[in-house]
C-alpha positions in Angstrom: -13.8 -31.9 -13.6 -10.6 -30.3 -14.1 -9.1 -31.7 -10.4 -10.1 -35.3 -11.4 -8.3 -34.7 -14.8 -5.4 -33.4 -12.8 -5.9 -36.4 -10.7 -5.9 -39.0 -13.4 -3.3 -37.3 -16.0 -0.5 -37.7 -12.7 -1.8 -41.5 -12.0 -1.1 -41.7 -15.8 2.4 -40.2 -15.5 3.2 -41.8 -12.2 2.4 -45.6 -13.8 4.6 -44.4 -16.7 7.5 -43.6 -14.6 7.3 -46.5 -12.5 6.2 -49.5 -13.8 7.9 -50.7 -17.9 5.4 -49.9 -20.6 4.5 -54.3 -21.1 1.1 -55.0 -21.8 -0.4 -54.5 -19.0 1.1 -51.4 -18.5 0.1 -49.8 -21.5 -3.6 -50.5 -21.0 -3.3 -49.3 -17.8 -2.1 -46.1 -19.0 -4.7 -46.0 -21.9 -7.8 -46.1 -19.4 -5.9 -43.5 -16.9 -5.6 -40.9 -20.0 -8.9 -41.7 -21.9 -10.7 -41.4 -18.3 -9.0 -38.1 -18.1 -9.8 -37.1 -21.8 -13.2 -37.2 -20.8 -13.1 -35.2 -17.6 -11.4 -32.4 -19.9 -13.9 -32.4 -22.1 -16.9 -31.8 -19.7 -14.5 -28.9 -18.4 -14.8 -27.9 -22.4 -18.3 -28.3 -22.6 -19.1 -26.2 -18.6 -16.1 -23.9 -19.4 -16.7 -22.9 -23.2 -12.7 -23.2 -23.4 -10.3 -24.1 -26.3 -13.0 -26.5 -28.0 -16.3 -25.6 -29.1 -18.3 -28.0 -26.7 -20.3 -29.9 -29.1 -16.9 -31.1 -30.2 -15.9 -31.6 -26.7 -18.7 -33.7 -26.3 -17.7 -35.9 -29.5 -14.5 -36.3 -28.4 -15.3 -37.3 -24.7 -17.3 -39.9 -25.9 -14.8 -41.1 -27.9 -12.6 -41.3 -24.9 -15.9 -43.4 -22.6 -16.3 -45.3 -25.8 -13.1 -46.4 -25.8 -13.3 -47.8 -21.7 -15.0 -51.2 -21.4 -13.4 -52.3 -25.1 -10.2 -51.7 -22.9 -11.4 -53.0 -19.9 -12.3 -56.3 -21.6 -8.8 -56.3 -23.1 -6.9 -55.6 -19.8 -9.0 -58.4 -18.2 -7.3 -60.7 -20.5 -3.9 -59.3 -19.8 -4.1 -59.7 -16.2 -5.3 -63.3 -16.3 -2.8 -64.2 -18.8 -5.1 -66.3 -20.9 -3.9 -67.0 -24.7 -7.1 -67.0 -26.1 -9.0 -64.0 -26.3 -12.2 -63.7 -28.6 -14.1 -61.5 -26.8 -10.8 -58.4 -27.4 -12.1 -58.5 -30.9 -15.8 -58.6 -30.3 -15.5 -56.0 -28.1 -13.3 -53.4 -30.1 -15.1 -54.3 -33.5 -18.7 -52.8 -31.4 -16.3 -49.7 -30.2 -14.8 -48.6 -33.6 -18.9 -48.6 -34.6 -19.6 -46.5 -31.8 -16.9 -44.0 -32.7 -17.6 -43.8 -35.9 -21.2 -43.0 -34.9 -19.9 -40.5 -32.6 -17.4 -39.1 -34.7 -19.5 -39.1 -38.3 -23.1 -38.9 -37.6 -23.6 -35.2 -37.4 -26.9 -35.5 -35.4 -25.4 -38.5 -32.8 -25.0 -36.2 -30.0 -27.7 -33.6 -30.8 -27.0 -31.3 -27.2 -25.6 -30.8 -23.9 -26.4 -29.2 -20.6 -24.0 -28.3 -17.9 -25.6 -28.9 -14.1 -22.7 -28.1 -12.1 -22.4 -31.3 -10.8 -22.5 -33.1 -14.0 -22.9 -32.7 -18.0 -26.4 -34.0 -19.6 -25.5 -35.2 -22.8 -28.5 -36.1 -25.6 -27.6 -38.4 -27.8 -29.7 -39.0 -31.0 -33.2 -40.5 -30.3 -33.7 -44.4 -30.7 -29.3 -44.6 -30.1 -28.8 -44.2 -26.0 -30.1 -47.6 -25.8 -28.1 -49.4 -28.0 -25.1 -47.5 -26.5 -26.7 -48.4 -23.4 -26.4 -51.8 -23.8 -23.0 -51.7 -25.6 -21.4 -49.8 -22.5 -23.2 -51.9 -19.3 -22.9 -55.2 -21.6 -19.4 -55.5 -21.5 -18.9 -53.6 -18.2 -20.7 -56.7 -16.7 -18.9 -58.6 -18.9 -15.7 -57.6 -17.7 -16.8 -58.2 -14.2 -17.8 -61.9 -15.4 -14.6 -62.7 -17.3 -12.4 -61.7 -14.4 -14.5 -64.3 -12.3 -14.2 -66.9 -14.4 -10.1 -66.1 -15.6 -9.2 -66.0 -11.5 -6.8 -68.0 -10.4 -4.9 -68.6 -7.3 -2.5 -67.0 -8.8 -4.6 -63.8 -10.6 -7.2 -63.4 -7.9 -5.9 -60.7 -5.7 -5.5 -58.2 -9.2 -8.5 -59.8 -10.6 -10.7 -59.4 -8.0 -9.1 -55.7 -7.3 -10.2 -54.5 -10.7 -13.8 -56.7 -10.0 -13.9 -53.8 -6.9 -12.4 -51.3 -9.1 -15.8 -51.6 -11.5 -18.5 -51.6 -8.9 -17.4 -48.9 -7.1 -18.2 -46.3 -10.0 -21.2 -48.3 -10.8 -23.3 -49.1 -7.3 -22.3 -45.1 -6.8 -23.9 -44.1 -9.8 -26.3 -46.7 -9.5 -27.7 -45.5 -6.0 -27.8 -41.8 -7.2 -30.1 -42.6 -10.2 -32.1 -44.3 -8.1 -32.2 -41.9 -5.2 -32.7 -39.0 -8.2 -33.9 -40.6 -11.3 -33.7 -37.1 -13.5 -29.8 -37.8 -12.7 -30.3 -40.7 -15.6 -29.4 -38.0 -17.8 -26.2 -37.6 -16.9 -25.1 -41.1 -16.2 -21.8 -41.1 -18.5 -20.8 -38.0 -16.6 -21.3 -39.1 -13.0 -20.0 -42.8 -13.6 -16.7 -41.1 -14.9 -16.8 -38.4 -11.8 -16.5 -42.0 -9.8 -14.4 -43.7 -12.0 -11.8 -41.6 -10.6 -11.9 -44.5 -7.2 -11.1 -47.1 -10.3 -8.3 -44.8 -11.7 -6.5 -45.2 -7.6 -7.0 -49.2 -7.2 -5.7 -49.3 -10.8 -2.9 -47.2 -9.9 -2.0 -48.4 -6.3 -3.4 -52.3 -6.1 -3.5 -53.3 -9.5 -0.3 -52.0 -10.9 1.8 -52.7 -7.6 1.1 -56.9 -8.5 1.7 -56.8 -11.6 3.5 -54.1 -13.0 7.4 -54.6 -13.8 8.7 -52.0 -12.0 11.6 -50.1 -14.1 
């Protein structure tokens, strides 16, 4: 947890130094450093460090919460489109989410360290909903950048198309191989999410980004 912070806090940095903080770049940047928030706060929640872990936990879902409203956003940024109804669709359904997360006293109600990843519970009747919230515009993303590509857009768009599945077939094939691993699904999908933080950092950015 801590290396893939490490990891993702220097893609953030290196991105920063490189590239001129546009659009583009800024979302970048804002999925490398909530992606990294989160590993942090599993380290918080294995490590019992500077945060008391159920805070950790609050705060790292925050930072997850915060990823496929992004993702939708940077999709649209990429393509270049003008019109973009489903930002606000998408980051009205995430400020509800982290007001849940941040508010609800009983909206994360435990955690578990495995070694390998963090269980989080989640208040009973909610992990669907959130379920739905998180995969919904994941695929969503996925189908926007499909239907925004261009001759033009389709290398990056089609890059960050890769850049999806290959945290979610992962995590995917390890519930189904293990299917007490559902448990920890927003733990292992960001443990892979580190192979989207490197094709953001080193396909994506290299096409689009305005180098400084």
């Amino acid at each position: 947890m801590l290396s893939t912070f490490v990891v993702e806090i220097f893609l953030a940095v290196f991105v920063i130094a490189r590239y001129k903080m546009n659009e583009v770049g800024k979302l970048a940047v804002a999925l490398l450093i909530f992606l990294s928030i989160f590993q942090l706060a599993e380290y918080n929640v294995c490590a019992t460090g500077w945060v008391d872990p159920m805070w950790a936990s609050r705060i790292g879902y925050v930072a997850i919460t915060l990823l496929p409203a992004l993702g939708i956003h940077f999709v649209y940024a990429l393509s270049g489109a003008k019109k973009r109804p489903l930002v606000y669709v998408a980051y009205l359904s995430c400020a509800a989410f982290i007001a849940f997360f941040l508010f609800v006293g009983q909206s994360l109600t435990g955690h578990q360290c495995t070694g390998n990843y963090v269980i989080f519970q989640m208040a009973p009747g909610s992990v669907w909903l959130y379920a739905l919230y998180y995969y919904g515009w994941l695929l969503a993303g996925i189908w926007l950048s499909m239907r925004l590509s261009s001759p033009k857009t389709k290398a990056v768009l089609y890059g960050l198309i890769i850049g999806y599945l290959v945290f979610l077939l992962p995590t995917a094939t390890v519930n189904i191989i293990d299917p007490s691993t559902v448990a920890g699904i927003p733990s292992i999908m960001c443990g892979f999410a580190a192979f989207f933080a490197l094709i953001l950092a080193f396909w994506i950015m290299p096409r689009v980004g305005k180098k400084r």
